[in-house]
C-alpha positions in Angstrom: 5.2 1.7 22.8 6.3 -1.3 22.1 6.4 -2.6 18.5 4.0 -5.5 17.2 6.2 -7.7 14.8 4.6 -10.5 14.2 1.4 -11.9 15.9 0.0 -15.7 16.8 -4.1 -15.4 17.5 -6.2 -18.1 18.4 -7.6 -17.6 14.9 -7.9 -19.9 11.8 -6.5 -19.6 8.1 -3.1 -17.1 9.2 -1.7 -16.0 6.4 1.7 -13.5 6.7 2.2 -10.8 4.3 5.0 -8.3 4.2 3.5 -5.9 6.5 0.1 -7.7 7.7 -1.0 -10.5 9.1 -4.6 -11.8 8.3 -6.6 -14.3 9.9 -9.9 -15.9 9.2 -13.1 -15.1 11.8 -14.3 -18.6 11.8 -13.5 -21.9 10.2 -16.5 -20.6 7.7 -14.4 -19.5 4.2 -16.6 -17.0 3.6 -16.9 -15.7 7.7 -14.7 -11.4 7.9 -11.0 -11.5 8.0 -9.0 -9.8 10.3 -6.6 -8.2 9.2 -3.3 -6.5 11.5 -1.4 -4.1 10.2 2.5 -4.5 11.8 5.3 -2.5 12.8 7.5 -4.5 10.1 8.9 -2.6 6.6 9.4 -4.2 3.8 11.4 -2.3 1.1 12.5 -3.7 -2.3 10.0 -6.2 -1.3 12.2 -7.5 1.5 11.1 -7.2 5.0 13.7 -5.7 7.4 14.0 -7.2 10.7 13.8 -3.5 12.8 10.2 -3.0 13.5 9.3 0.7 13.2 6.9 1.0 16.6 3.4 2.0 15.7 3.8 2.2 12.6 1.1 -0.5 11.7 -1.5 2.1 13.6 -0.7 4.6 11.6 -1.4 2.8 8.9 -4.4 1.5 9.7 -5.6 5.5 10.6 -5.0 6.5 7.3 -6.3 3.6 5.5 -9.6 3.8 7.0 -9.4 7.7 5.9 -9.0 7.3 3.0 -11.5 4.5 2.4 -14.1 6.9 4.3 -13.2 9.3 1.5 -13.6 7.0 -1.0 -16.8 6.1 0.2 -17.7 9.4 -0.2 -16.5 10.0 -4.0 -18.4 6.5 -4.8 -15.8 5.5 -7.1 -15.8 1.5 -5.9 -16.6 -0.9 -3.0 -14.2 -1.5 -0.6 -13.8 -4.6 1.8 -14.1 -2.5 5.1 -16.6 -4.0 7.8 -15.2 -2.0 10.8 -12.8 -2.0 13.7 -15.0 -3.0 16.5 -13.8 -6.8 17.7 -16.2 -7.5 20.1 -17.9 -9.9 18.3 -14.6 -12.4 17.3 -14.6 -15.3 19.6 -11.5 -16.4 20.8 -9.0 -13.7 21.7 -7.5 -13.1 24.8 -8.0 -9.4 26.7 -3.9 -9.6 26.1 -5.0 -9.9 22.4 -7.6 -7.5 22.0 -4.7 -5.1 23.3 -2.3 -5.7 20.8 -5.0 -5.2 18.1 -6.3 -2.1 19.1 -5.6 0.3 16.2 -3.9 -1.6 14.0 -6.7 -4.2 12.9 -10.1 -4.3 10.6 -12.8 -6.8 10.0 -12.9 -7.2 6.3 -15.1 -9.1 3.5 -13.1 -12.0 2.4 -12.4 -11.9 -1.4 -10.5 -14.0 -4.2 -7.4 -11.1 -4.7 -7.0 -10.4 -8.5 -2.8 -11.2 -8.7 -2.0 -7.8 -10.3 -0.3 -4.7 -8.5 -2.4 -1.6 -9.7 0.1 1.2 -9.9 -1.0 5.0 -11.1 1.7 7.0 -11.5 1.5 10.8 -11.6 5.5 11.8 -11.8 8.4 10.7 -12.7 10.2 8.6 -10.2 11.3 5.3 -8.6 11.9 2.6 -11.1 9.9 4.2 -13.3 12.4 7.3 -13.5 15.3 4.3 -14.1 13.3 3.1 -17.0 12.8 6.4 -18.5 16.4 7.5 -18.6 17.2 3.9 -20.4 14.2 3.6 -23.1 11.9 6.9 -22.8 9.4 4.5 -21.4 7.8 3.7 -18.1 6.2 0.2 -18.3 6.8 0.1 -22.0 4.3 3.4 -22.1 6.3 6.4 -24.2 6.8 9.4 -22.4 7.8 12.7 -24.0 11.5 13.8 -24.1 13.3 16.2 -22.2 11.2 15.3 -18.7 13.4 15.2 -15.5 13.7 13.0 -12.5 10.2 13.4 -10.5 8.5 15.6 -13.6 4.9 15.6 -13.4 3.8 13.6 -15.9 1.5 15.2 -18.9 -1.4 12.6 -17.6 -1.3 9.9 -14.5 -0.5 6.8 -16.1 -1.1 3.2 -15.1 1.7 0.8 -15.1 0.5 -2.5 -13.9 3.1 -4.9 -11.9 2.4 -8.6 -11.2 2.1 -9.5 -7.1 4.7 -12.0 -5.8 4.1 -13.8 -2.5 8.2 -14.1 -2.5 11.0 -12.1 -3.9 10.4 -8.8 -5.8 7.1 -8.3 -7.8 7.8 -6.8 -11.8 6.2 -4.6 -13.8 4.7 -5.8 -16.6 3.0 -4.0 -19.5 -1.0 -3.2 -19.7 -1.0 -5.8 -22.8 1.1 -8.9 -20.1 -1.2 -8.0 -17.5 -4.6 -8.2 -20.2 -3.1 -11.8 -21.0 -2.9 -13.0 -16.9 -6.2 -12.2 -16.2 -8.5 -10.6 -19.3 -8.4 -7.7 -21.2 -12.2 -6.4 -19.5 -10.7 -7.3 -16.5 -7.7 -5.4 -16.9 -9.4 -2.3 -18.5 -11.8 -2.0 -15.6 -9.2 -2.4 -13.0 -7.1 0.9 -15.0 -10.1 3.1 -15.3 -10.8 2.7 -11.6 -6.8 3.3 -10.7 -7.0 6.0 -12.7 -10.1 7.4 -11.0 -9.1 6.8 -7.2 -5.6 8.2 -8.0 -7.4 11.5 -9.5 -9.3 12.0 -6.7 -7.2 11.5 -4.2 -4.1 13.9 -5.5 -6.3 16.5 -5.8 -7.6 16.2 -2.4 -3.7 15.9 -1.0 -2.3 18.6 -3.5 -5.4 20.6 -1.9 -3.6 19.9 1.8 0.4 20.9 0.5 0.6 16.8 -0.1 2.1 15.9 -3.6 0.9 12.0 -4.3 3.2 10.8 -6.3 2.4 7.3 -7.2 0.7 4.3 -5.4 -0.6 1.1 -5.8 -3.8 -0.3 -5.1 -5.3 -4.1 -5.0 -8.3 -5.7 -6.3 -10.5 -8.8 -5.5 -14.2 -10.4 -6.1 -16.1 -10.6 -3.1 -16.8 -14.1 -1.7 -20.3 -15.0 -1.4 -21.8 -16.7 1.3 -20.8 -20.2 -0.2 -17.2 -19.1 -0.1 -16.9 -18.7 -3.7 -16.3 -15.7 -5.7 -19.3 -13.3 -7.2 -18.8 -10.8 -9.6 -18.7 -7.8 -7.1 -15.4 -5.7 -7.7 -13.7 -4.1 -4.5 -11.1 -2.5 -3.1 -9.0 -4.7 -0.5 -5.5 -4.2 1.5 -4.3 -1.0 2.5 -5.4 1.9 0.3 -2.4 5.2 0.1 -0.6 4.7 3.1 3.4 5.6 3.3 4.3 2.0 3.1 1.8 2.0 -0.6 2.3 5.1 -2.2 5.1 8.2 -2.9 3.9 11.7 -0.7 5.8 14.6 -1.2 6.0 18.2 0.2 4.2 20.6 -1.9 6.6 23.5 -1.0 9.4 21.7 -1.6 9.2 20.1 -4.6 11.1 20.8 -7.7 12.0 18.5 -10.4 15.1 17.5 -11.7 16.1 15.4 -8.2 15.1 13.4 -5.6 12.2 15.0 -3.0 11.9 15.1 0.5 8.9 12.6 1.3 6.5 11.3 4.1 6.9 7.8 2.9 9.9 4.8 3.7 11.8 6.4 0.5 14.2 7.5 3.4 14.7 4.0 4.5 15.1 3.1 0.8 17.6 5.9 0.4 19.8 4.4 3.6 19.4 1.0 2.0 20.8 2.0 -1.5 23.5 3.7 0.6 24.4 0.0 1.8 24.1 -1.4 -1.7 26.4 1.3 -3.0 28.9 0.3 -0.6 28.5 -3.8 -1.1 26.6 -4.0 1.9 23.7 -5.5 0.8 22.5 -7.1 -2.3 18.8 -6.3 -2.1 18.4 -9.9 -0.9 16.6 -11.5 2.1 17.5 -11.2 4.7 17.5 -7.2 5.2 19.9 -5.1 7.2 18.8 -3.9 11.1 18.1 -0.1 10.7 19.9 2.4 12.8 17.9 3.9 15.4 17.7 7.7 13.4 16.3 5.7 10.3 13.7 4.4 12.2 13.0 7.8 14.4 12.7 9.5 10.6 10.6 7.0 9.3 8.0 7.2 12.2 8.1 11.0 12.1 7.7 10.8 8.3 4.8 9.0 8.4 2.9 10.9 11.3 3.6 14.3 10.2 2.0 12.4 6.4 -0.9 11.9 9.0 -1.3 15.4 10.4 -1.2 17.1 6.9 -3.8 15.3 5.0 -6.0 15.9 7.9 -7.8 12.5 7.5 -10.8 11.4 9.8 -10.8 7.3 10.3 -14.2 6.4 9.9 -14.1 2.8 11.8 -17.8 2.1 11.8 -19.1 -1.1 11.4 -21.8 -1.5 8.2 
């Protein structure tokens, strides 16, 4: 298979994100986006220039899985039209090729600029932040927890979105002064609530979800402009969003084997530890086992959570 790292459609509006690539349908502001998923990783918000080949149809698989099972909990809208792309104008048969899999028609929406992040255990940055202050987002923790500890209660620990460079977490209070504190208080009770209901559904399958983010937006109407409908939009806990573990392996107190890029990250802090890199744009290639690892990682994710895609148009 050969990997998809960047396309060019015949399509107005591109826009390049870290992983996708998103496109408008028509010149019309409010006409369905499309939006591809690629083979690029991005880790500490860098994007490394090794694409990791299918990657971006796996991605798209679970996404629409898990947006089918949200559908069915009824917890919030969601931005999903479908998959079927008979009906955009303009693309070539070459085209409709490279999109098979990887791509979704979805409502266009003004994108609320806040990372949603629930966190169930301890781990990541917010294990770092722990062991300095006995805080995670400026939230106090008990004492006495370890590295990847399940937390008493899944907390929410909101980071601000950065087109460039590295997005920071910020408190519940910074994040209430960016965009409203009714904004931000809807937007935690529903992180909260998709988080739930989705670790107990992976726990259910041998799947520990650690953490994972989620992102927001209001609708556009049909005069482009946004109404006050709430939804879910991007990718929704995919490998490349979110931390899965290995139920029968996990024990506190170190790091855990996982079906998400923490094994790129581990190779990258490898390099860092050895003045290699700095974090910085532009990333390091990534040896062909990394990549093999990755790929596996993220289809054996797949196969254990036993999602079904549901990729019908509404």
């Amino acid at each position: 298979m050969q990997p998809v790292f960047r396309t060019s459609l015949p399509l107005p509006g591109r826009r390049e994100g870290k992983v996708r690539d998103v496109y408008r349908t028509s010149a019309d502001p409010a006409s369905p986006l499309l939006i591809v998923a690629t083979d690029r990783l991005s880790a500490f918000d860098v994007v490394m220039p090794t694409p990791i080949a299918g990657k971006g149809r796996i991605l798209t698989s679970m996404s629409l899985g898990w947006f089918g099972f949200l559908r069915s909990r009824a917890i919030v809208g969601d931005h999903v039209l479908g998959t079927d792309l008979s009906g955009v104008a303009g693309l070539t048969a070459a085209d409709r090729a490279t999109l098979a899999g990887r791509s979704m028609l979805c409502r266009a929406a003004k994108v609320v600029p806040i990372e949603c992040v629930a966190r169930g255990y301890l781990a990541g940055s917010g294990w770092n932040e722990y062991r300095a202050n006995g805080t995670v987002c400026g939230i106090p923790l008990p004492s006495g927890l370890q590295q990847c500890s399940r937390l008493p209660r899944p907390i929410f620990t909101p980071a601000t979105k950065a087109e460039e460079g590295h997005d920071e977490n910020i408190s519940f209070e910074r994040a209430c002064e960016l965009v409203g504190v009714g904004l931000m208080t809807r937007l935690r009770d529903l992180t909260i609530a998709i988080y739930t209901a989705a670790a107990d559904y992976a726990l259910e399958r041998g799947v520990i979800l650690a953490d994972t983010k989620f992102e927001f937006g209001f609708a556009l109407g049909a005069d482009g402009q946004p109404t006050d409908e709430l939804i879910l939009v991007d990718e929704v806990l995919t490998p490349d969003s979110s931390r899965y573990w290995p139920a029968d392996d996990y024990q506190p107190g170190r790091d855990q084997q996982s079906y998400d890029k923490q094994f790129v990250r581990n190779y990258l802090l490898e390099l860092v530890a050895a003045h290699k890199w700095n974090k910085e744009a532009p990333g390091p290639q990534l040896p062909a086992q990394v990549v093999d690892a990755t790929l596996q990682r993220y289809e054996e994710a797949v196969v254990k959570l036993g999602l079904t895609p549901f990729g019908a148009s509404r």
